[in-house]
N, C-alpha and C positions, 0 to 999 in steps of 0.2 A: 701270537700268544694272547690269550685270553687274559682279564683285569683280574680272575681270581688265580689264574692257574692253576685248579683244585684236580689236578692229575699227579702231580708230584709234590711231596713234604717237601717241608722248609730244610735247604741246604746247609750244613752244618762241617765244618773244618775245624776239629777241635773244638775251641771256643767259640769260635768266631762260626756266624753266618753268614752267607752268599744272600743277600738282601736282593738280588737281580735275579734269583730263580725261589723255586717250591710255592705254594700257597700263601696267597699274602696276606689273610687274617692269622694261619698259622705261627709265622713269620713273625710278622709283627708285637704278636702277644708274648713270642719267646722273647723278641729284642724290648718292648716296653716294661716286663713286668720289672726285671732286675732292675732296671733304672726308674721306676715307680718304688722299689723295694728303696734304693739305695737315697731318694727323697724322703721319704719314710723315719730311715736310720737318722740321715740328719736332722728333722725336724724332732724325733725324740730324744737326742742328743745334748739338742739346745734346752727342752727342755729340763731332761734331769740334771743338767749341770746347772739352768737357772734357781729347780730347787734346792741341790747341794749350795750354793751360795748363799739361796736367799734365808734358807734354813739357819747357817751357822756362820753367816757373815754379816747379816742384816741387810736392812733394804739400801742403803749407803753403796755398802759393796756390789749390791743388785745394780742398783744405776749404772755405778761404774763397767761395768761388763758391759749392759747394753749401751752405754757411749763406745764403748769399745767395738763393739761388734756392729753396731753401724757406720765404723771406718770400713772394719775389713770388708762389710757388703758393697760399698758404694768401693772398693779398689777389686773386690771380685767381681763384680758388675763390669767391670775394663776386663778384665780375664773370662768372662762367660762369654761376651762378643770378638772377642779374639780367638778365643778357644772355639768357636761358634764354627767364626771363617775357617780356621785349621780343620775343622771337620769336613765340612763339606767338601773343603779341596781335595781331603784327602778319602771322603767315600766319593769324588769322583772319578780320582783316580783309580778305588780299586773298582770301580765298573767299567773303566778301558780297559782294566787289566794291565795297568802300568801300576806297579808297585813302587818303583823307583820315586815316578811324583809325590807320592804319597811319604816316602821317607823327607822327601825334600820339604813337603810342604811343614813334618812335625820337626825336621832339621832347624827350620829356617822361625819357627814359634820357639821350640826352646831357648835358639839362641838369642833370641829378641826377649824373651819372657827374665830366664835368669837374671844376666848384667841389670834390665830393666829394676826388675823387684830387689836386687842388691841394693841400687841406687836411692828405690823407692823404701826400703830398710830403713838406711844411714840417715837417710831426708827425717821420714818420721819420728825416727827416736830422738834428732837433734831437737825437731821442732814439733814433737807431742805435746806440751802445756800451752801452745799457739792456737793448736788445731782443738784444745778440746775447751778453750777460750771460747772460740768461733762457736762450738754446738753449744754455747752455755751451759756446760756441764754444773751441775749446783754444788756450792762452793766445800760442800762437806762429803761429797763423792771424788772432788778430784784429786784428790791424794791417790787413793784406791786406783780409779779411772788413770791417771797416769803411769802407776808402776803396771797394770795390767795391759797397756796399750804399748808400753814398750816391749814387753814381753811380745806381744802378738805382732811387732815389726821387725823384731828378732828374728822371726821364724818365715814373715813373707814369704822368700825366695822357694822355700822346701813347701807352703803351703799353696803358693799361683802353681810351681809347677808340677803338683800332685794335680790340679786341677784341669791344668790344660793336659798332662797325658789322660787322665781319664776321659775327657772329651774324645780328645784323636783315637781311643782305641776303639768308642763306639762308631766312630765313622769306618771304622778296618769292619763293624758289624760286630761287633765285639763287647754285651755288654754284661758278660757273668762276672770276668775278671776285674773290673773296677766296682762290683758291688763287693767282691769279695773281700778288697781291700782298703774300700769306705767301711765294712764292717770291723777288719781289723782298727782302721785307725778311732770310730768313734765305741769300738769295746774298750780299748786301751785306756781314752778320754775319760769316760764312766770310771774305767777303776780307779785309776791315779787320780781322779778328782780330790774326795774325800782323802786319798792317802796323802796327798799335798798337801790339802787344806788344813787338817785339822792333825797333821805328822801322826800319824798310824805307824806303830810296828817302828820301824828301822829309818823309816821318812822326815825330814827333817819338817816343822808345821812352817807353812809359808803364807799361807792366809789367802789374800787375791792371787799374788804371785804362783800360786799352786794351782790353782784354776786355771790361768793361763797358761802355764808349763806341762800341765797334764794334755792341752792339743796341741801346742809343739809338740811333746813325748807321742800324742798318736800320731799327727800327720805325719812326722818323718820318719818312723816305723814306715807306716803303710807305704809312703816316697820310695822308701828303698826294698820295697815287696813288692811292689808294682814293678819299675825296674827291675828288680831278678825274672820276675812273671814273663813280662817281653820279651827277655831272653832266652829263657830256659824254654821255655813254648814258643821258640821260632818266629813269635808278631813279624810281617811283614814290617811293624814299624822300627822292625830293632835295627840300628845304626851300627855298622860293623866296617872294621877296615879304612879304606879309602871314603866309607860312609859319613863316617867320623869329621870332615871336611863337610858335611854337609849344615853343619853347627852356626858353621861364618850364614847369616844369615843371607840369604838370595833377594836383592835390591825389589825385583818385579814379583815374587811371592812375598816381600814384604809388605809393600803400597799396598796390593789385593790386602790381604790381611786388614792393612789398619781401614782403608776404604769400607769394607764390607764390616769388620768386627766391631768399629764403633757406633755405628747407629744400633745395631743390637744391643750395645751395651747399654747407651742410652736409652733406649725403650726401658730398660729396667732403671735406672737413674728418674724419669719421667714419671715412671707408675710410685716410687716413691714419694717424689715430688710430689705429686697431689695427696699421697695418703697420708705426709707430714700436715699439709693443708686440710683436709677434711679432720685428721686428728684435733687442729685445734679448734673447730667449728664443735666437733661434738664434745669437747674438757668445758663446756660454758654453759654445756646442758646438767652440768653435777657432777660430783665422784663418782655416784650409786652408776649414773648412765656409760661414763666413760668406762667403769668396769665392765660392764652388760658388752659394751662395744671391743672392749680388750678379752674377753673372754669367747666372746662370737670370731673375734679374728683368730683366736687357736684353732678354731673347728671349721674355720674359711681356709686355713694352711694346708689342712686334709681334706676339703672337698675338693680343690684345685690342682692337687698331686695329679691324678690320671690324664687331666687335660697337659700339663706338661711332661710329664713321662712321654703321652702321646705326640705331642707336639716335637719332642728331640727323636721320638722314632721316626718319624714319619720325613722329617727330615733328613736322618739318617739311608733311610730308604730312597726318597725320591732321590738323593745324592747320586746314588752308585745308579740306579737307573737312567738319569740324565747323563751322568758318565757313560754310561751303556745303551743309549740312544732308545731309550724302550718307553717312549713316551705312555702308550697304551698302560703301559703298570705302573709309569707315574698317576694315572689318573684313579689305577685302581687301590694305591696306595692311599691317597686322601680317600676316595671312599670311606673303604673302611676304618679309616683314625675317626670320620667323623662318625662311623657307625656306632662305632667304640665306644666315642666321648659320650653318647645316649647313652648306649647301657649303662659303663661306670660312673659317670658323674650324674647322671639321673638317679641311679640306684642309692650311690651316697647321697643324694639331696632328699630322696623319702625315705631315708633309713634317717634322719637328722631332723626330718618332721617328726617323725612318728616320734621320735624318743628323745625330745629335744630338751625335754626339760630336765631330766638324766644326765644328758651328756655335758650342759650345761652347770650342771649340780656339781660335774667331778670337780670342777674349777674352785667353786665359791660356798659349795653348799645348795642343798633344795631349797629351803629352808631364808636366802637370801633376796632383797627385796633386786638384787639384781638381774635374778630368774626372771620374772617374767617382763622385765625389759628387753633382755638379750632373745625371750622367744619371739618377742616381737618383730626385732629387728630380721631375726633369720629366717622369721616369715615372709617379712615384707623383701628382703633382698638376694637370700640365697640361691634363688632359683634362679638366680642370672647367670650363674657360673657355666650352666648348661650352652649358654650365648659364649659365653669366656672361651670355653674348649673350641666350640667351631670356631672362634678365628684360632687360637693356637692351632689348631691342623692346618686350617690355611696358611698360616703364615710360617710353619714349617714348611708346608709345599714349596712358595715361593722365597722363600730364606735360602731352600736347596739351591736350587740355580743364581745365586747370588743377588735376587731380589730381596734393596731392605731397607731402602730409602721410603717408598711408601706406607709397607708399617710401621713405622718409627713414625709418620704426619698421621697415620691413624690412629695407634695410641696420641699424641697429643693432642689432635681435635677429639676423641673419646673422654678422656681425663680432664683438660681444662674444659672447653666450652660446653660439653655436654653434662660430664658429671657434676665438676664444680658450680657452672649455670645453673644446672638443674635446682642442685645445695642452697646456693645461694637464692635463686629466683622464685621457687615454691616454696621456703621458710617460712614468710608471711603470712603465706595462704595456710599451710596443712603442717605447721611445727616442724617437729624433728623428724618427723613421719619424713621429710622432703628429703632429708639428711639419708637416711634408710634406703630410700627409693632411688635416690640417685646413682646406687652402686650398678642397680641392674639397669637403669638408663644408659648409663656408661658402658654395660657389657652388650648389650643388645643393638649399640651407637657401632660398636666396635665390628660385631658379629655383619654386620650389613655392610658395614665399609671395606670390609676384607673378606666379603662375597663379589663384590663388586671389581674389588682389585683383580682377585682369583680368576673372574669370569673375564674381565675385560681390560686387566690391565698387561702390560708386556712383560708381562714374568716370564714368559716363556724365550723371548725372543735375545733374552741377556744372556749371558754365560759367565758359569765363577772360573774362568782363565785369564792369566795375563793378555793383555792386549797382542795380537801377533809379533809386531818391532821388540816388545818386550820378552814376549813369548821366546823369540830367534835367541837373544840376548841370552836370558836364563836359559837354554839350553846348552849355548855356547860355555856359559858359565858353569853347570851342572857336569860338565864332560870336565872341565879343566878344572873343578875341584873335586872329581871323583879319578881323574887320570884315566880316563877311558872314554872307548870313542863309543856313538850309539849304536851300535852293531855288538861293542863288548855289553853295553847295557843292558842290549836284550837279552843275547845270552848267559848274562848273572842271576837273571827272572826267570832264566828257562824252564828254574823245576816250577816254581809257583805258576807261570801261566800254564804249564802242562797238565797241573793240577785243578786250574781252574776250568779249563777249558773240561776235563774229566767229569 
């Protein structure tokens, strides 16, 4: 088989694509765009709900939310590398063409994710004024910041696990249907905002309270439309019967899990990390700068989308391929993500030259002396992002076969010793210029080190399966909590591999 396979279109099963056959820039561009879209959604999301607040709540109530909402990232960050691992195991599965693993492995996250986020509910809302102590929330936001942050612990449970099924379906190949129902839940968000907020119509006016309760109100909509979705459309991942047992989480699908899903998680924990730290290096440069710097990170949120759209595709892909032993279109798979990542993030980095003082303007005004701060900076650093994407493909590549312990030591020698060195070490010499420059030092630190891995490290040689002894185990276990022996197994899969095999 050929790295393009440019003889046959990309194979399509309802929703879902066969990531292990048809053309793989075809392919690919169907499974990243919807999950490029559904990045998209939530980045504008965030934002129209920041100006519904910051509009008719003041900047008080603004704070508040973002203390809030950098709880829920840093406990989504644990659910992105969970949900990470559950993927891959389960696009590896559907490239053996065992369906079964693949229930097991989204079995074995739910049941670990739900109890877990109850727990992690109850915790937070007892000890919410502890935790927003800790971020120093400023003392006339945390009223606000408290009842909003209970509210958002309230809803945990229905909001991790809208999260991890969305992940697991893109690993089934499957990613029209969770944009469909990120759309649902951040259309719902937008409307109820304002009706909350400010008691429209028949709505009762709840102030922060309404803000928060408008994405409970969408997330557990979309929770229970997503669920029906799996259903009613057959998803291999839909638990039925005897399946239903597959919930008790499986001991040796769990380890994998937390093994593999938390250093991924970390890696985003870490990029925070430093950008809290470089935040407070550039607040010392002035308001006017730190806006320029706050208003250039809006427009870093969308030039960085394609690199990670492409990054969870390509991952998605090399998945079921290493499931399906098709090395060869593992290889043609990163190709083209990194093809890709030129075109699209090349193209938005001179669509963002060229009219940057525009794009800039929507924020603050033309007219603001923070314009031509903020041009400067997206002069001097945006073009790194181009570096950013190549390692995101690569380290989707090797994330697939449960390589993840090395990019997780590449982000933090990227982040602390190269970026922040950088920050820190040329300050003297070249001002805040250093400050700027450091970004794309960091990305270009990053882009090399996870060339290096890609080419020479043992990514290939790992495998995202339980270890054998454990392997025997969880299957032993999988028979006796499905009541069936593997012989009944397979033929419960009969029509779907018949299908696949078709």
């Amino acid at each position: 088989m050929s790295d393009t396979d440019i003889a046959r279109p990309a194979a399509i099963k309802g929703k879902r694509l066969d990531l292990t056959a048809g053309t793989i820039p075809t392919t690919m561009i169907l499974f990243a765009l919807p999950t490029l879209a559904s990045s998209v959604l939530q980045s504008l999301n965030g934002s129209i709900n920041a100006v519904w607040v910051g509009r008719y709540l003041g900047e008080d109530a603004l704070a508040a939310t973002t203390n809030g909402n950098l709880v829920m990232f840093l406990l989504v960050s644990f659910v992105f590398g969970f949900g990470m691992a559950a993927t891959i195991l389960i696009g590896q599965a559907m490239g053996r063409r065992t369906p079964q693993e693949a229930r097991r492995a989204v079995g074995t996250g739910l049941g670990a994710i739900i109890p877990l986020s109850a727990v992690i509910a109850a915790l937070g809302y007892a000890f919410a004024p502890q935790l927003l102590e800790v971020l120093g929330t400023p003392g006339s936001a945390a009223p606000l910041a408290l009842t909003y942050l209970r509210v958002i612990f309230i809803a945990m449970p229905a909001s991790l696990t809208f999260t991890l099924l969305m992940m697991a379906l893109r690993g089934t190949g499957d990613s029209m249907t969770p944009l469909y129902f990120m759309g649902v839940s951040v259309g719902l968000d937008i409307v109820f905002n304002p009706l909350l907020i400010l008691g429209i119509g028949p709505f009762p006016e709840l102030g922060i309270m309404g803000s928060a309760l408008a994405t409970v109100i969408g997330n557990t909509a979309a929770l229970i439309g997503l669920v029906a979705a799996i259903y009613l459309r057959g998803s291999p991942l839909a638990l039925r019967g005897p399946d239903m047992r597959l919930l008790i989480p499986d001991p040796a699908v769990l380890k994998l899990m937390l093994a593999k899903g938390l250093p991924i998680g970390f890696q985003m924990i870490v990029i925070s990390s430093a950008a809290i730290t470089m935040l407070s290096l550039i607040n010392r440069e002035g308001v006017v700068t730190a806006a320029a710097y706050g208003v250039t990170q809006q427009l870093w949120t969308y030039v960085q989308m394609p690199a990670m759209a492409l990054s969870a595709a390509v991952s998605a892909m090399a998945a079921q391929n290493i499931g399906a032993d098709q090395w060869g279109r593992v290889r043609g798979v990163t190709k083209w993500g990194l093809i890709f990542n030129i075109i699209l993030t090349g193209t938005l980095i001179a669509v963002l030259t060229i009219f940057d003082r525009a794009a800039l303007g929507l924020f603050v005004g033309v007219d603001s002396e923070a314009v031509p701060i903020g041009r400067r900076i997206q002069l001097m650093a945006t073009w790194g992002y181009l570096f950013f994407g190549v390692a995101q493909v690569l380290f989707g590549t090797m994330r697939a076969n449960g390589y993840v312990i090395g990019p997780l030591l590449v982000m933090i020698v990227a982040m602390y010793p190269v970026r922040l060195g950088f920050a820190f070490g040329f300050y003297p010499l070249i001002g805040a210029d250093a400050l700027w420059l450091s970004f794309p030092a960091g990305m270009v630190a990053t882009a090399l080190m996870a060339t290096g891995l890609y080419l020479h490290g043992g990514w290939r040689q790992g495998q995202m399966v339980p270890a054998p002894e454990a392997a025997q185990a969880s299957s032993a276990y999988r028979d006796a909590a499905c009541n069936c022996s593997p012989r009944a197994d397979l033929s419960g899969d009969a029509a779907w591999t018949k299908e696949a095999r078709a």
